[in-house]
C-alpha positions as CSV (number, residue, x, y, z in Angstrom):
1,X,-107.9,55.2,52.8
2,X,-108.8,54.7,49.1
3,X,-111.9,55.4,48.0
4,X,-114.1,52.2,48.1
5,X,-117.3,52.4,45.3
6,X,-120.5,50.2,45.8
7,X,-123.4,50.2,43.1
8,X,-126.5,48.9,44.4
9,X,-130.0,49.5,43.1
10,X,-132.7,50.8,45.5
11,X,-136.1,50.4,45.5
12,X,-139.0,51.7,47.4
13,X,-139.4,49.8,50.7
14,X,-136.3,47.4,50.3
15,X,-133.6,47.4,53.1
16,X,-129.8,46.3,52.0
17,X,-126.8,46.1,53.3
18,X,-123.8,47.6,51.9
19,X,-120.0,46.1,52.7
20,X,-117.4,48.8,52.1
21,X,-113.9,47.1,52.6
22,X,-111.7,50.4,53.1
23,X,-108.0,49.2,52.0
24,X,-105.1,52.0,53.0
25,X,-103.9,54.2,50.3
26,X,-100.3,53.0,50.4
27,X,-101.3,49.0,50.1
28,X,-103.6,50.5,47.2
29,X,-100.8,52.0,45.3
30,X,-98.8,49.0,45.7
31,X,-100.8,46.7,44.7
32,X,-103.9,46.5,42.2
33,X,-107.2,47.2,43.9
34,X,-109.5,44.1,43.8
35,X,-113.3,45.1,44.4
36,X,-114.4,42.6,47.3
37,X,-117.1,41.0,46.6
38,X,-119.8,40.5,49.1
39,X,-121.2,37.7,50.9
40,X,-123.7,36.0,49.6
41,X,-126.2,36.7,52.5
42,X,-125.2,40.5,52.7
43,X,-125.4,40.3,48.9
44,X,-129.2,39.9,48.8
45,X,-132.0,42.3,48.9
46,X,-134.4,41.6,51.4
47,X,-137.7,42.6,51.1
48,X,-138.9,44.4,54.4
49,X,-140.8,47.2,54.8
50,X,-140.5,50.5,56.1
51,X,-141.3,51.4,59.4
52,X,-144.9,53.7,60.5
53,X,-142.5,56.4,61.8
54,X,-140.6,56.9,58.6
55,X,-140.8,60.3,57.7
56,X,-142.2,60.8,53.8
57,X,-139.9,62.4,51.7
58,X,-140.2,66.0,51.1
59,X,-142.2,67.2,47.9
60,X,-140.2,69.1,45.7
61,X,-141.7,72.8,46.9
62,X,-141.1,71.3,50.4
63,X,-137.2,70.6,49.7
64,X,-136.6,74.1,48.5
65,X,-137.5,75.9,51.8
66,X,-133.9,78.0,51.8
67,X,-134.3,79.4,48.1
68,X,-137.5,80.6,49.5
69,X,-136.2,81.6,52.4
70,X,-133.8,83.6,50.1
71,X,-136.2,84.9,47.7
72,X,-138.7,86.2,50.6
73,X,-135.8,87.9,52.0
74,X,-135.3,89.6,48.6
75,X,-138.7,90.6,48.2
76,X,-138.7,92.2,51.5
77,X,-134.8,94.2,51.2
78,X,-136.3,95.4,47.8
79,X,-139.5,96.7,49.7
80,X,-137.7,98.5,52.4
81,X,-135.2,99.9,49.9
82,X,-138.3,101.4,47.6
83,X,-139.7,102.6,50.9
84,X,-136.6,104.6,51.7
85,X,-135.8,105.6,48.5
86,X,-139.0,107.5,48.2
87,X,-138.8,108.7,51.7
88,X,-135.5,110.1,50.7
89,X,-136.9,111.7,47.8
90,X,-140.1,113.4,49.4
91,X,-137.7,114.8,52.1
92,X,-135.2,116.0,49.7
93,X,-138.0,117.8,47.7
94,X,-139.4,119.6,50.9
95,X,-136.0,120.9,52.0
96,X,-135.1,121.9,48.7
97,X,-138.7,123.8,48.4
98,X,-138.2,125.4,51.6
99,X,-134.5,126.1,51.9
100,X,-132.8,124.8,49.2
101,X,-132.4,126.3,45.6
102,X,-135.4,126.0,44.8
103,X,-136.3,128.8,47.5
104,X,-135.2,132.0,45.6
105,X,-134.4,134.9,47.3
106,X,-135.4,133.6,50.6
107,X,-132.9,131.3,51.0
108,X,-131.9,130.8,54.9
109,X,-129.7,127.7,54.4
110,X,-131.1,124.1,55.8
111,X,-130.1,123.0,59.3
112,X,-127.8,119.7,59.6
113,X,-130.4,117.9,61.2
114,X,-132.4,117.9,58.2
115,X,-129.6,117.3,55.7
116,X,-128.7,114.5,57.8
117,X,-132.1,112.7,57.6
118,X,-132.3,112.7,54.2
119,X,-128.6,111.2,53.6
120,X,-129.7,108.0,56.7
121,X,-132.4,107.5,54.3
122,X,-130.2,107.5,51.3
123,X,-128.3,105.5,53.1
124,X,-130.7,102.9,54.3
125,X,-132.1,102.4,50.7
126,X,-128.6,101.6,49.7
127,X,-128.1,99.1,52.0
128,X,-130.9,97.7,51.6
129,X,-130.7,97.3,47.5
130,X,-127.4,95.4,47.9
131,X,-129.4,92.9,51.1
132,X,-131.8,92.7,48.0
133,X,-129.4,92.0,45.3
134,X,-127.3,89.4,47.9
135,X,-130.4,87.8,48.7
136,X,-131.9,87.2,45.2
137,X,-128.5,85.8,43.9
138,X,-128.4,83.4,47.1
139,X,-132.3,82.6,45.7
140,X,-130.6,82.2,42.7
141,X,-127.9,79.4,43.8
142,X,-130.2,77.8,46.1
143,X,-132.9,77.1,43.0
144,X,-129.9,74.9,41.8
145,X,-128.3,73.3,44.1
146,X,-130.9,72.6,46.7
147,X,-133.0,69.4,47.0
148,X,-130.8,67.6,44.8
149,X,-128.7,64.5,45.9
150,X,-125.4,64.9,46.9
151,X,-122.5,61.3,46.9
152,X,-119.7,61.8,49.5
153,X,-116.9,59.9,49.3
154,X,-113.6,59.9,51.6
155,X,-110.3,61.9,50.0
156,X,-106.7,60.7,50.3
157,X,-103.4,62.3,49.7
158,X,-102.0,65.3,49.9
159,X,-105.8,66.6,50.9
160,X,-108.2,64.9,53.5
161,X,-111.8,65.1,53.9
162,X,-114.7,64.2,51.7
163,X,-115.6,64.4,48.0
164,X,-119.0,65.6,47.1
165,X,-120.9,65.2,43.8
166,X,-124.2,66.3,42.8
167,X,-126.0,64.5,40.3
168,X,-129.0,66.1,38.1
């Protein structure tokens, strides 16, 4: 189908009725797309108002509950990375102090259990920076992208589906 356009003007507590006469793409291309107009009765604006059960809209702190969702997430990866990272670190300096280099002459090697409880915790913090660093760049997109509005239209041609634009 070709895309079909309709401007109207909306205003708080109006209901109106929008006519979309879809046209195929082929009779499109072969001839010139006329815009129908619409009935007079479907034409006007009629002045009704909202149902009790009508939902306000969101406030605008309200309509950006995934980019906090998102930026909670990347507090909390950042948290548990510090935590590791210095769990890491005090481990690492007690088995270095008691059979690392650090323990001279009375060296008598560390056991692998201990070598590998400081490299899970290396590992852990590692993880969890890049959880951090994903999460805060998905805070990022979200801050601007969500809550705004979104026009879909239908696609024809080669490519079917639907055509979204953001406005701002």
């Amino acid at each position: 189908m070709a895309p079909a356009i309709e401007d109207i003007e909306v205003n708080a507590s109006w209901v109106h009725t929008v006519v979309l006469a879809m046209q195929p793409l082929a009779k499109v291309v072969a001839e010139q797309p006329v815009r129908p107009k619409p009935k007079a009765a479907e034409a006007e604006l009629v002045k009704q108002p909202l149902p009790e059960e009508t939902p306000a809209a969101p406030s605008a702190r309200g309509g950006r509950i995934w980019t906090w969702v998102a930026a909670g997430g990347a507090v909390a990866f950042a948290g548990s990375a510090t935590f590791f990272g210095l769990s890491m670190q005090s481990k690492y300096d007690s088995l270095n102090k008691s059979c690392g280099s650090a323990a001279g002459a009375s060296y008598t090697g560390c056991s692998q259990e201990d070598i590998d409880a400081v490299l899970l915790r290396r590992n852990l913090a590692n993880v969890s920076w890049g959880l951090a660093a994903a999460a805060a760049a998905t805070a990022g997109v979200l801050f601007f992208v969500e809550g705004r509005s979104v026009t879909v239209a239908p696609m024809a041609g080669e490519a079917t589906g639907l055509l979204a634009s953001m406005t701002y």
